[in-house]
KEFIVEX-442783 format. One record per residue: x, y, z of N, C-alpha, C, O in turn; residue number from 1. Coordinates in steps of 0.02 Angstrom, whole numbers, plus 50000, padded with zeros to 5 digits. Example, Ala and Ser with C-alpha at 12.3 -4.5 7.8 and 13.67 -1.06 7.14 Angstrom:
BEGIN
<pt><n_x>50660</n_x><n_y>49716</n_y><n_z>50390</n_z><ca_x>50615</ca_x><ca_y>49775</ca_y><ca_z>50390</ca_z><c_x>50660</c_x><c_y>49835</c_y><c_z>50390</c_z><o_x>50712</o_x><o_y>49834</o_y><o_z>50423</o_z><i>1</i></pt>
<pt><n_x>50642</n_x><n_y>49888</n_y><n_z>50354</n_z><ca_x>50684</ca_x><ca_y>49947</ca_y><ca_z>50357</ca_z><c_x>50645</c_x><c_y>50002</c_y><c_z>50394</c_z><o_x>50670</o_x><o_y>50057</o_y><o_z>50402</o_z><i>2</i></pt>
END
This chain:
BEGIN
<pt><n_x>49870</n_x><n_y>49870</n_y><n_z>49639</n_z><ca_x>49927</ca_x><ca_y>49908</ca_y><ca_z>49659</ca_z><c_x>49988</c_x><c_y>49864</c_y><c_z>49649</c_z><o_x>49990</o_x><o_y>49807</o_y><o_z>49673</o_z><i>1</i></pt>
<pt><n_x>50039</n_x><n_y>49890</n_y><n_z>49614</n_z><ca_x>50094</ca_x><ca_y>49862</ca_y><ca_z>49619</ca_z><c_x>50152</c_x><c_y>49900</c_y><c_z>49630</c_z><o_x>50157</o_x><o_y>49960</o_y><o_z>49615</o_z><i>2</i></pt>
<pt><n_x>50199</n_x><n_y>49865</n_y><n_z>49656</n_z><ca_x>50254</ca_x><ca_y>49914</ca_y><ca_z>49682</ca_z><c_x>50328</c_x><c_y>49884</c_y><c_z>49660</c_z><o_x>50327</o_x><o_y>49822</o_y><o_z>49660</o_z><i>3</i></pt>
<pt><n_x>50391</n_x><n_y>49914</n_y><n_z>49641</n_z><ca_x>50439</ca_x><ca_y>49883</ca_y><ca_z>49628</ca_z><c_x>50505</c_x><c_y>49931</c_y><c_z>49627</c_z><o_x>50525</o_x><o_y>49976</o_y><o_z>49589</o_z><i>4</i></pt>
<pt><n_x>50529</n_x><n_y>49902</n_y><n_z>49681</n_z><ca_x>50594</ca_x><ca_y>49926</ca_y><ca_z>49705</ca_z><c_x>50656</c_x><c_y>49925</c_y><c_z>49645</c_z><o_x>50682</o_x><o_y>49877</o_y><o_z>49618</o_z><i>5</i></pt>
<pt><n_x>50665</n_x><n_y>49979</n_y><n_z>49640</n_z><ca_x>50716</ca_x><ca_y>50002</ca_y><ca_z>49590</ca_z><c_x>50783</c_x><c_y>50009</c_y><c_z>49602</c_z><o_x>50819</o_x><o_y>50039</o_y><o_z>49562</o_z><i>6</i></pt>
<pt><n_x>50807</n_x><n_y>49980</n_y><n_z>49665</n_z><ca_x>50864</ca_x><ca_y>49984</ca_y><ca_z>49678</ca_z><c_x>50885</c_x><c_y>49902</c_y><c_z>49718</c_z><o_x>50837</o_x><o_y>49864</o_y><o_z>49724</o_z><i>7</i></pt>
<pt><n_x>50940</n_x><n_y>49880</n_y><n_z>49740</n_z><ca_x>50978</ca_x><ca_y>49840</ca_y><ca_z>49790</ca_z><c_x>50999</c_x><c_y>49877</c_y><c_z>49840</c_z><o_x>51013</o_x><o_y>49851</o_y><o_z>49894</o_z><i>8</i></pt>
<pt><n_x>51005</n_x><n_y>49942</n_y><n_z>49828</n_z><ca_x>51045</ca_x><ca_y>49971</ca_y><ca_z>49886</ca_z><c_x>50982</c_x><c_y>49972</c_y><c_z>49973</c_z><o_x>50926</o_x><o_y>49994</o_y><o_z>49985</o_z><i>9</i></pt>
<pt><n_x>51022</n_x><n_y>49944</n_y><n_z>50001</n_z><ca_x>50968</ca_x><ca_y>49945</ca_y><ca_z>50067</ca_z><c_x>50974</c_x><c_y>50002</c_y><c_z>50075</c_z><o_x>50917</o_x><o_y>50019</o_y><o_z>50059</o_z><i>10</i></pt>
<pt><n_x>51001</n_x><n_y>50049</n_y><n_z>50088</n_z><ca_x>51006</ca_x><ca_y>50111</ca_y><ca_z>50096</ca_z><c_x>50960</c_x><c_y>50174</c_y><c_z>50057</c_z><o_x>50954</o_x><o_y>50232</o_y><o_z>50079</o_z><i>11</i></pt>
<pt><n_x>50937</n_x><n_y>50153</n_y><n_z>50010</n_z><ca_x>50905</ca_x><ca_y>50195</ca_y><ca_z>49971</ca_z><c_x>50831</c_x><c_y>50177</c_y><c_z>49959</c_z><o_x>50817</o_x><o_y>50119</o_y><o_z>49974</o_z><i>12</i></pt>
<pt><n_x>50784</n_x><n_y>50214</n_y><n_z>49936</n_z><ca_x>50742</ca_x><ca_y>50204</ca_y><ca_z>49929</ca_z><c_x>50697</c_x><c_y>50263</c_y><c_z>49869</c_z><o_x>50668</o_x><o_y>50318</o_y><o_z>49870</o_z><i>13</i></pt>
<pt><n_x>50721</n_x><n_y>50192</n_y><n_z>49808</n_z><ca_x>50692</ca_x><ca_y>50205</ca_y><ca_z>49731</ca_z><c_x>50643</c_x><c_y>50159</c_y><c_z>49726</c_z><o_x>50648</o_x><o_y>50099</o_y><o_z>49741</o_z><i>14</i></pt>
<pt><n_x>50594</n_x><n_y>50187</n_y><n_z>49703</n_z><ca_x>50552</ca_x><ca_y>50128</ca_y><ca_z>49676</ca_z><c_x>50489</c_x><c_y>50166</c_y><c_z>49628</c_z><o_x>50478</o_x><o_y>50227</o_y><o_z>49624</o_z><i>15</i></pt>
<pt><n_x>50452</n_x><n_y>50111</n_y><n_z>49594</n_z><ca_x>50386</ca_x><ca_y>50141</ca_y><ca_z>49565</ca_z><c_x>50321</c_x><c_y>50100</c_y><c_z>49608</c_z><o_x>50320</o_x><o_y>50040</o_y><o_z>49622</o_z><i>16</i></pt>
<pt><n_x>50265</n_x><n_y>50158</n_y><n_z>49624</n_z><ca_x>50213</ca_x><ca_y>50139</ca_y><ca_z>49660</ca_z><c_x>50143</c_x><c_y>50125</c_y><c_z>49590</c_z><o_x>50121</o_x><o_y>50183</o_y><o_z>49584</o_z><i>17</i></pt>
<pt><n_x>50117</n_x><n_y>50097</n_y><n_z>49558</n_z><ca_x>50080</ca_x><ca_y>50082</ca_y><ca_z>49512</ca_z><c_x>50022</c_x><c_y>50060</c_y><c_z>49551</c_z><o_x>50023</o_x><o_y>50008</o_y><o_z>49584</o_z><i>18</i></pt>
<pt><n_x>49942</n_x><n_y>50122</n_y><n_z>49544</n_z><ca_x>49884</ca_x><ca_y>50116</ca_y><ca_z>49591</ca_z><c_x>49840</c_x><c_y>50119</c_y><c_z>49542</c_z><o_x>49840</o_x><o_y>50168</o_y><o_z>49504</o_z><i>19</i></pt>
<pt><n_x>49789</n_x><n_y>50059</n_y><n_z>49532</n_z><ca_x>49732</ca_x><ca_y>50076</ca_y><ca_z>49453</ca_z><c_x>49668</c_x><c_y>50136</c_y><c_z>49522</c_z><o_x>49654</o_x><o_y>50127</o_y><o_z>49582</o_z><i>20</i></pt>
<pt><n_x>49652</n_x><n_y>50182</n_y><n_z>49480</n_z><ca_x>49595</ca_x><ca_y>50225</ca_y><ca_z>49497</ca_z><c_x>49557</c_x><c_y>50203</c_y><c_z>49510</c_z><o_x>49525</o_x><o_y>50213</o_y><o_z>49561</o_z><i>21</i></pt>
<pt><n_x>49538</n_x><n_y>50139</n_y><n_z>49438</n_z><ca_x>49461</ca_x><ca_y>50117</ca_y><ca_z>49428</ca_z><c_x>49462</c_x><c_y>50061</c_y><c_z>49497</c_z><o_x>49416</o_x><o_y>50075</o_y><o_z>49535</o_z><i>22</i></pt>
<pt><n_x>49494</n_x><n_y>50017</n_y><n_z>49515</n_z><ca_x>49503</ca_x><ca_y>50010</ca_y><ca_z>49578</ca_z><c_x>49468</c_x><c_y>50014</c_y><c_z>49640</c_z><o_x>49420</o_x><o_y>49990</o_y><o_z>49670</o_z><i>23</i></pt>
<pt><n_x>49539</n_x><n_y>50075</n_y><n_z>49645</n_z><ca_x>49512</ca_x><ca_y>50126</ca_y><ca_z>49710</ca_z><c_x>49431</c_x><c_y>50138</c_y><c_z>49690</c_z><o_x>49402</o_x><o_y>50101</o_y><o_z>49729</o_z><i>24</i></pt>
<pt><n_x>49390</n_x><n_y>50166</n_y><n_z>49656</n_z><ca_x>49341</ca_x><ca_y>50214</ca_y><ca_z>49638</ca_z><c_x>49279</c_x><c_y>50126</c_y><c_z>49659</c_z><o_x>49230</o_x><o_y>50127</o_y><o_z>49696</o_z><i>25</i></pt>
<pt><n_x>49302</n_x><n_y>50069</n_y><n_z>49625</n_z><ca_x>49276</ca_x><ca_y>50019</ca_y><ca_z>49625</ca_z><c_x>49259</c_x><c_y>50000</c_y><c_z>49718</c_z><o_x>49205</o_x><o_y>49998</o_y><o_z>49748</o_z><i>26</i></pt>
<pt><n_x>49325</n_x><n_y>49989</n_y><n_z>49741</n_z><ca_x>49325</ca_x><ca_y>49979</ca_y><ca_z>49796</ca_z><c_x>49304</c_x><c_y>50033</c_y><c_z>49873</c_z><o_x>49296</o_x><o_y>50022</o_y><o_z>49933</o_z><i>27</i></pt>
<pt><n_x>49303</n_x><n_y>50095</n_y><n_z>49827</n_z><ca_x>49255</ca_x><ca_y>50109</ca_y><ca_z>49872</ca_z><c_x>49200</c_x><c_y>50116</c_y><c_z>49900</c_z><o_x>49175</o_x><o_y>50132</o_y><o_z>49953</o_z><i>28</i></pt>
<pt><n_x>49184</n_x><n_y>50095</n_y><n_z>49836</n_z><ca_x>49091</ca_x><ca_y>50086</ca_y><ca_z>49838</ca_z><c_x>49077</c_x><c_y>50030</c_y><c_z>49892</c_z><o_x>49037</o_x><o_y>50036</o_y><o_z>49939</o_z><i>29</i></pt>
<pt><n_x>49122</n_x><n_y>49966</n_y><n_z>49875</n_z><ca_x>49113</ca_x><ca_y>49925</ca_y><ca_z>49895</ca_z><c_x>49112</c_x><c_y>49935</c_y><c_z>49992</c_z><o_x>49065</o_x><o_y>49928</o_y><o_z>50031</o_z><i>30</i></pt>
<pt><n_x>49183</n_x><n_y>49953</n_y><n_z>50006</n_z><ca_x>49176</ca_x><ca_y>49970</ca_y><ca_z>50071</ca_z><c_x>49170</c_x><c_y>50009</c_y><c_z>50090</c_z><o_x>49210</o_x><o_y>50019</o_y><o_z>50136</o_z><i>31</i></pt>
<pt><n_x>49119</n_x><n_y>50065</n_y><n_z>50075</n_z><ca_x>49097</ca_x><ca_y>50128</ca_y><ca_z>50087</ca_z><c_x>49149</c_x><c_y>50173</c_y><c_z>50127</c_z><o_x>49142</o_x><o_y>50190</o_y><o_z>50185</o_z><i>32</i></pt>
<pt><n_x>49215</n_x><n_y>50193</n_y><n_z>50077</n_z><ca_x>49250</ca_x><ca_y>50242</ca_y><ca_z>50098</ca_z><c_x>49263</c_x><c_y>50289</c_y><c_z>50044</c_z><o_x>49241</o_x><o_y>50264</o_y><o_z>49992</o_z><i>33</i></pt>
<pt><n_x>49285</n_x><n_y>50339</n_y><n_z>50034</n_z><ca_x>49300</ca_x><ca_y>50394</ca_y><ca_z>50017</ca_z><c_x>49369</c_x><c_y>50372</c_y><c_z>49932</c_z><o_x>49421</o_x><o_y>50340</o_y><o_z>49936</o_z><i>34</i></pt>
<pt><n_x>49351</n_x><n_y>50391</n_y><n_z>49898</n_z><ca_x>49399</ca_x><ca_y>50367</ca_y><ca_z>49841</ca_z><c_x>49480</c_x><c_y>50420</c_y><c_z>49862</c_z><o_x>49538</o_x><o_y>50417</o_y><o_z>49843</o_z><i>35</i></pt>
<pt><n_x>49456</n_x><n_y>50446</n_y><n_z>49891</n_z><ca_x>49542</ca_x><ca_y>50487</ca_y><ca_z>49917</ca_z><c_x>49568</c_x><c_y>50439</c_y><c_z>49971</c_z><o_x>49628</o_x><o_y>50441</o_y><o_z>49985</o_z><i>36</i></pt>
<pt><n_x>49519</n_x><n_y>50388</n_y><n_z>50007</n_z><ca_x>49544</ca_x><ca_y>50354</ca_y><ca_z>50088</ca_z><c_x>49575</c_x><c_y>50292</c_y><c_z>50031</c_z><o_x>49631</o_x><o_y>50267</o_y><o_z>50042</o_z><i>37</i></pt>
<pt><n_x>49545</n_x><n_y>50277</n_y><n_z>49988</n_z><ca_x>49565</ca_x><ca_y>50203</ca_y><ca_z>49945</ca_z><c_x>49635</c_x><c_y>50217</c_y><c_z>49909</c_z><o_x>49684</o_x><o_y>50179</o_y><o_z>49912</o_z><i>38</i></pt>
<pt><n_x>49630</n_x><n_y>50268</n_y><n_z>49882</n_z><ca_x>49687</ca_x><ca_y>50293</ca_y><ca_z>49852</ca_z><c_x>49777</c_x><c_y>50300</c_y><c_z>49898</c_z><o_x>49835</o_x><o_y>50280</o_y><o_z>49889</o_z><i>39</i></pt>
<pt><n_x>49738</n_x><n_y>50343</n_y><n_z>49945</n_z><ca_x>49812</ca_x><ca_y>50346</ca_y><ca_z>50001</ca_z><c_x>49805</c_x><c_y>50294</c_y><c_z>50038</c_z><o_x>49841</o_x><o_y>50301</o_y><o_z>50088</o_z><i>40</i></pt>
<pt><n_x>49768</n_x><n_y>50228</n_y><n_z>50039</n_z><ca_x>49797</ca_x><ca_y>50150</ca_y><ca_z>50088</ca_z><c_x>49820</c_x><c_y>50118</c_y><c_z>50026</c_z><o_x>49838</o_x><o_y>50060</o_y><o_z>50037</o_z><i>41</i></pt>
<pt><n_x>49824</n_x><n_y>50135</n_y><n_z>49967</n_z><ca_x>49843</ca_x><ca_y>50090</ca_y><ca_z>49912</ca_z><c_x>49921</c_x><c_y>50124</c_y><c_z>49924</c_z><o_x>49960</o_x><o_y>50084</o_y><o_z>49952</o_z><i>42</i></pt>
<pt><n_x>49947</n_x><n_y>50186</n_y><n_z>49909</n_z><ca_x>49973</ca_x><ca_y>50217</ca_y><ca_z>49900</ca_z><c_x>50034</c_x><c_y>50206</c_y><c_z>49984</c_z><o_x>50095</o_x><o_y>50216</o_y><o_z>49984</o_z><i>43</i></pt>
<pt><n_x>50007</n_x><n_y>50191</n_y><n_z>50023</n_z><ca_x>50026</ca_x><ca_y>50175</ca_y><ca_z>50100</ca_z><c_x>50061</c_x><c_y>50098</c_y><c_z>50102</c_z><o_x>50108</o_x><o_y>50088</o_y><o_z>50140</o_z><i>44</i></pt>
<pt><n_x>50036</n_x><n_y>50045</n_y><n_z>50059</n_z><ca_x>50025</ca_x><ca_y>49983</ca_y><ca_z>50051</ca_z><c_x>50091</c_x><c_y>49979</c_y><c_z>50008</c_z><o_x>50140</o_x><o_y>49943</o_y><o_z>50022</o_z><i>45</i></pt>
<pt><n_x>50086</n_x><n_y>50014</n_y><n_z>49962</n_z><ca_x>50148</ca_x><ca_y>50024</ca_y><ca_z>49899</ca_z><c_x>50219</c_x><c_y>50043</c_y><c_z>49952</c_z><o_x>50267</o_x><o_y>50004</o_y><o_z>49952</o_z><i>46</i></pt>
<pt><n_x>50218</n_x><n_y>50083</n_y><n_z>49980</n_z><ca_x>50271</ca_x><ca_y>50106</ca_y><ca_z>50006</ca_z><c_x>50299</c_x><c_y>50059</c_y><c_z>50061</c_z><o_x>50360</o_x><o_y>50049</o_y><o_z>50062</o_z><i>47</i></pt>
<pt><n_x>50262</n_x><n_y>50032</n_y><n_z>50103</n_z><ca_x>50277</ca_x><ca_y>49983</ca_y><ca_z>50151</ca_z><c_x>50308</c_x><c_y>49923</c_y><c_z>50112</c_z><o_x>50353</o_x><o_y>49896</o_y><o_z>50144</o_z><i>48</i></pt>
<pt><n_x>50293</n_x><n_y>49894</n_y><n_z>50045</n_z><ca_x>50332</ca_x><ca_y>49831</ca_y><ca_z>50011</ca_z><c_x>50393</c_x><c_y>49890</c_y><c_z>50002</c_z><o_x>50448</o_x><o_y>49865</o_y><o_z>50014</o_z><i>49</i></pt>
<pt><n_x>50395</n_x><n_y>49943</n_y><n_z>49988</n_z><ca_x>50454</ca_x><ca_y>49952</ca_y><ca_z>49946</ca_z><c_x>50508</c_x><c_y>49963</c_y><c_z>50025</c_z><o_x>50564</o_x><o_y>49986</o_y><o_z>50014</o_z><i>50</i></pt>
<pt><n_x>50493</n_x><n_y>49950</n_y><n_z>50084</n_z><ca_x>50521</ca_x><ca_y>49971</ca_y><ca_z>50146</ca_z><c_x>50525</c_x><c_y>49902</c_y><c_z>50147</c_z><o_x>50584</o_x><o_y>49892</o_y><o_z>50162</o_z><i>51</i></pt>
<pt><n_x>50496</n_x><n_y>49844</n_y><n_z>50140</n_z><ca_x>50524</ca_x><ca_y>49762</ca_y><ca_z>50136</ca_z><c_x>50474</c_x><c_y>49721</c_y><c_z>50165</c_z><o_x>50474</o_x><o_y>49659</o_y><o_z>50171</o_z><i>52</i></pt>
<pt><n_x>50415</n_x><n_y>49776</n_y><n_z>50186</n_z><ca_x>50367</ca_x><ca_y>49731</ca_y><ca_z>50228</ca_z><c_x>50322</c_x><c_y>49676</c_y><c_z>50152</c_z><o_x>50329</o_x><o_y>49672</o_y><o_z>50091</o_z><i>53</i></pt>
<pt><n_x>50297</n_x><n_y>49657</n_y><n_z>50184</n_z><ca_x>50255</ca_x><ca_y>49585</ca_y><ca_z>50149</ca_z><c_x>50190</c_x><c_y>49575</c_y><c_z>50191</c_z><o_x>50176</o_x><o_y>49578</o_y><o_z>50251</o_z><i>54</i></pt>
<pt><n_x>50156</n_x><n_y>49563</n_y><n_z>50135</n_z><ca_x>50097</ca_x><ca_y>49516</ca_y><ca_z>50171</ca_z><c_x>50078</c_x><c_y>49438</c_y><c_z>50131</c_z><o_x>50028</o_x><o_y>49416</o_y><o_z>50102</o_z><i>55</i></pt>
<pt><n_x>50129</n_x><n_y>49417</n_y><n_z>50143</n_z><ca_x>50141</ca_x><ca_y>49314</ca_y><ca_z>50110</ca_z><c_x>50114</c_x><c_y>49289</c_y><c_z>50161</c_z><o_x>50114</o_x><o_y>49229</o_y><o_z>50149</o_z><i>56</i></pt>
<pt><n_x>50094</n_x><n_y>49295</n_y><n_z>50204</n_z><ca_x>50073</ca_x><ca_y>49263</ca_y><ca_z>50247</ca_z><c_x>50008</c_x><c_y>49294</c_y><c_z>50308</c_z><o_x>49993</o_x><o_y>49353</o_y><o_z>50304</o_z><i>57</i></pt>
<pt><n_x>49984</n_x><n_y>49263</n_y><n_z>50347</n_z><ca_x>49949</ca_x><ca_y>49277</ca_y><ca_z>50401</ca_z><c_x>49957</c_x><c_y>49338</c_y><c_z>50448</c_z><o_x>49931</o_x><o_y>49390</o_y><o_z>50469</o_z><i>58</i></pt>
<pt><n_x>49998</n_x><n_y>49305</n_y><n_z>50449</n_z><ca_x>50058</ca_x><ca_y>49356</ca_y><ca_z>50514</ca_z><c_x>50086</c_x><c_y>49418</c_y><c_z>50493</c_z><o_x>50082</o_x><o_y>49471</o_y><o_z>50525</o_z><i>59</i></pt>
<pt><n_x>50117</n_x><n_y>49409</n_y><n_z>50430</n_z><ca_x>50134</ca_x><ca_y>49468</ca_y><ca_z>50376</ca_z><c_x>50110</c_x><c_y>49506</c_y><c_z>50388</c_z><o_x>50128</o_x><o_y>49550</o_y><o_z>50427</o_z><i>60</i></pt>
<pt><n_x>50031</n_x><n_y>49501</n_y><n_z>50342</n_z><ca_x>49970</ca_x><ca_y>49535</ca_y><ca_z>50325</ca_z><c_x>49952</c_x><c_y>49549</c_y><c_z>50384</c_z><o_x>49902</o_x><o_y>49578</o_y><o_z>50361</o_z><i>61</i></pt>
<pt><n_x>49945</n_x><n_y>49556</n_y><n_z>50446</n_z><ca_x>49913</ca_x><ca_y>49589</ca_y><ca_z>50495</ca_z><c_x>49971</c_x><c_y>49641</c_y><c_z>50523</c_z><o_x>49960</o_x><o_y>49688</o_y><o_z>50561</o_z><i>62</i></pt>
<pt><n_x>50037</n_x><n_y>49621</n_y><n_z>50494</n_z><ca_x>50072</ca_x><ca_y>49697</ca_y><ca_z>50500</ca_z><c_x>50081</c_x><c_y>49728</c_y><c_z>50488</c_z><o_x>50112</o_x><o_y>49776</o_y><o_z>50511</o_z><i>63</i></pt>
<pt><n_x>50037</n_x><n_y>49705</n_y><n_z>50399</n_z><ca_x>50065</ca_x><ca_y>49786</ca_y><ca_z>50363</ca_z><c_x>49976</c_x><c_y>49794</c_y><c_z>50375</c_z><o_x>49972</o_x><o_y>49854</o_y><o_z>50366</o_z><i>64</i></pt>
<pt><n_x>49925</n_x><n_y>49779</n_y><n_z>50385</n_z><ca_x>49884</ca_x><ca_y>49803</ca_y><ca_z>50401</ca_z><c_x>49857</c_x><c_y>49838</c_y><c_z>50452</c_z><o_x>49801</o_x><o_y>49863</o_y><o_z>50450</o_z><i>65</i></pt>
<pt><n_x>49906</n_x><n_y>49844</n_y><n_z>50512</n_z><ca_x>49895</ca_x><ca_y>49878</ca_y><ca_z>50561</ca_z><c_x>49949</c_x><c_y>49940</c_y><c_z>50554</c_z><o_x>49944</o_x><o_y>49992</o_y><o_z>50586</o_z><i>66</i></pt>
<pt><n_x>49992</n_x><n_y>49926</n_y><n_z>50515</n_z><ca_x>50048</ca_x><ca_y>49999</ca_y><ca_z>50485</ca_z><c_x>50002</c_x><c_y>50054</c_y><c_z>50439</c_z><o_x>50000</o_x><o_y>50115</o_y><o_z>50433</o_z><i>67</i></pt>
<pt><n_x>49955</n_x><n_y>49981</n_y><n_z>50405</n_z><ca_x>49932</ca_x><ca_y>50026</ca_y><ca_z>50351</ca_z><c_x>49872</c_x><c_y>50070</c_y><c_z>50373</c_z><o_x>49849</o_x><o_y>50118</o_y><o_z>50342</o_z><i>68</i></pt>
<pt><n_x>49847</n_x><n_y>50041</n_y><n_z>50444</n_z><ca_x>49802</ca_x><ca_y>50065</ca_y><ca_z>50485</ca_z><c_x>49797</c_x><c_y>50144</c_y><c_z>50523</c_z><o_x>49757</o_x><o_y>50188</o_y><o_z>50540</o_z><i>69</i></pt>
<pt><n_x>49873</n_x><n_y>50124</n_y><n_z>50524</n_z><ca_x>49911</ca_x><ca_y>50198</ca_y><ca_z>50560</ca_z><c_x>49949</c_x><c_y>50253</c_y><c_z>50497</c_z><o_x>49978</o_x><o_y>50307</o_y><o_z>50504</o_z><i>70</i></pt>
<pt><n_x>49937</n_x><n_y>50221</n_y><n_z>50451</n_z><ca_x>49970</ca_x><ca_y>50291</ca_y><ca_z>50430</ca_z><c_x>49924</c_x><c_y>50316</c_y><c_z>50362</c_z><o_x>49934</o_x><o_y>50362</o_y><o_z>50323</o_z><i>71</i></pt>
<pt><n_x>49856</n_x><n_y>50253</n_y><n_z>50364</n_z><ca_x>49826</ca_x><ca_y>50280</ca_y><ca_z>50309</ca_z><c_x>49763</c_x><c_y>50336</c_y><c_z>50338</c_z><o_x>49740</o_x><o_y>50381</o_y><o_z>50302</o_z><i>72</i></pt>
<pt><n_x>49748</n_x><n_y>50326</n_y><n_z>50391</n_z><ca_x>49688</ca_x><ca_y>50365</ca_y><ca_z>50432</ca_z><c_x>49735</c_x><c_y>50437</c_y><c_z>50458</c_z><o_x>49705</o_x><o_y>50487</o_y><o_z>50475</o_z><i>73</i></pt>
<pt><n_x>49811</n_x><n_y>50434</n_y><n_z>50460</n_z><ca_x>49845</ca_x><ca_y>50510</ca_y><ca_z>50480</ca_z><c_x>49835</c_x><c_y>50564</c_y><c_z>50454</c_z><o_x>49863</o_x><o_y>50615</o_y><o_z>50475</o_z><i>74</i></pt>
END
């Protein structure tokens, strides 16, 4: 998944969300979920960088993982 903000304006929110299928389809085997659940936390994950969150770090990563927790299971 990659994501990339298309604008400077803090105010706005442009960007492109880029999710490989084979992936998702890969990774769900792996952690036995649903290729639609892999798809919308990739897709959840994308949108949260383009909102400014990060996971560079420890601390990061357990906030967009508990964001991504809440809004990928909604």
């Amino acid at each position: 998944m990659l994501a990339f903000n298309l604008t400077d304006d803090k105010k706005a929110l442009i960007g492109d969300i880029i999710i490989s299928a084979e992936t998702a389809k890969r990774n769900s085997r792996i952690y036995k979920t649903t290729l639609a659940y892999e798809l919308n936390l990739y897709s959840v994950h994308g949108c949260l960088h383009l909102l400014g969150y990060d996971d560079n770090n420890q601390k990061n990563s357990k906030i967009m993982r508990k964001k991504e927790s809440k809004y990928a299971n909604s």
